[in-house]
C-alpha positions, 0 to 999 in steps of 0.5 A: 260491633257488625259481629255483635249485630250478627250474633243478635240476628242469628238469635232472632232467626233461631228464636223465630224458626223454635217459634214456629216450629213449636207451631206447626212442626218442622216437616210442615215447615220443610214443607212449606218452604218447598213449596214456596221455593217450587212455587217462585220458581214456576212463576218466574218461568211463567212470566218469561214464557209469556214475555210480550216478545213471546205473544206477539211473536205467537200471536203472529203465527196465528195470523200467518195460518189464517192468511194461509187458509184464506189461499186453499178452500175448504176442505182441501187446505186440510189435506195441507197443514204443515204451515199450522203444524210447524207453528202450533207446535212453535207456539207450545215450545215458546209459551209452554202448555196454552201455547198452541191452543193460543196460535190455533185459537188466534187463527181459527177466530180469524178464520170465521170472519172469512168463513162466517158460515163455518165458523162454529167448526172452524172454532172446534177443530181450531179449539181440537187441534191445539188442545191435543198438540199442548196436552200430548206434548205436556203427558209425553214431556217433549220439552226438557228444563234446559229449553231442549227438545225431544225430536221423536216424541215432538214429531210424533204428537205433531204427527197424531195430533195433525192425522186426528184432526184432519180426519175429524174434519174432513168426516165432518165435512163429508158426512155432517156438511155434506159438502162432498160425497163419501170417498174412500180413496179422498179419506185415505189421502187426507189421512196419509196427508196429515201424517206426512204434513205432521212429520214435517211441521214436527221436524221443522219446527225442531230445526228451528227451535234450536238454531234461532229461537232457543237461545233468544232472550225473551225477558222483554 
């Protein structure tokens, strides 16, 4: 009797597949079928990397930059920015692309209630800072489908991504604020800051990618 109910069933399906078939042709089908398999597999993926347990934890990292830059005045703390370096780039590998424009975005709005007078710069270079971390990140590919990471090419996006910025802002200060005057030998050691800075946000946050938070179950 269950092989009789099998054989109907296996009829059935093959008279739905010619149906189709006989519809839109059987490389649309192929087609469509691997697009949906695509399709699930990405939203199941999506849905993991934004588990409550990854926000929040992201969520807190934006707070920490905030309690950080709330220590050292403007424009001296962006000459010292391996703490926002090591987590935005934490803050992509854990949610993906939106990640570390996420962290920088949760500190930078934090940031304008305690520089109110600053604040539509402080949201720019906030805004600036994890768009090229998360875009440099996703065109060089930093982050391999087993949740591995490429140490050189994370440490180099970190790296140029913390250099721009730094620069960005500190020629924002000097020359559009004119907070400070022009200084050649300041402009200098702000650059070289932001790269030793990215080396080491970079290379920290892939030393602790590995050994704690790579193997987490985030389903929760």
């Amino acid at each position: 009797m269950s092989q009789l109910l099998k054989l109907r069933e296996a009829r059935l399906l093959y008279k739905f597949y010619k149906t189709i078939n006989s519809l839109i042709g059987i490389g649309n089908i192929n087609s469509v079928c691997g697009a949906w398999w695509m399709t699930k597999n990405r939203l199941e993926r999506f849905e993991l990397r934004m588990s409550p347990r990854r926000l929040t934890l992201t969520t807190l990292f934006g707070v920490i930059i905030f309690a950080f830059k709330t220590v050292l005045p403007t424009p001296i703390d962006k000459a010292f920015v391996v703490i926002q370096a090591l987590l935005l780039s934490l803050g992509y590998l854990l949610l993906g692309a939106p990640g570390a424009t996420y962290v920088s975005m949760v500190g930078g709005l934090l940031t304008t209630l305690w520089r109110a007078p600053l604040a539509p710069f402080t949201t720019a270079f906030a805004l600036l800072y994890g768009l090229l971390i998360d875009g440099l990140s996703s065109i060089f590919k930093v982050r391999e489908e087993n949740n591995d990471v490429r140490t050189k090419r994370l440490i180099a996006t970190v790296t140029v991504s913390t250099a721009v910025v730094g620069l960005a802002s500190y020629y924002t200060t000097v020359h559009v604020l004119a907070i400070l005057p022009r200084n050649p030998l300041l402009e200098m050691g702000v650059f070289i800051a932001g790269v030793i800075n990215g080396l080491i946000g970079g290379y920290l946050s892939v030393i602790i990618w590995k050994k704690n938070l790579r193997g987490r179950k985030w389903t929760t």
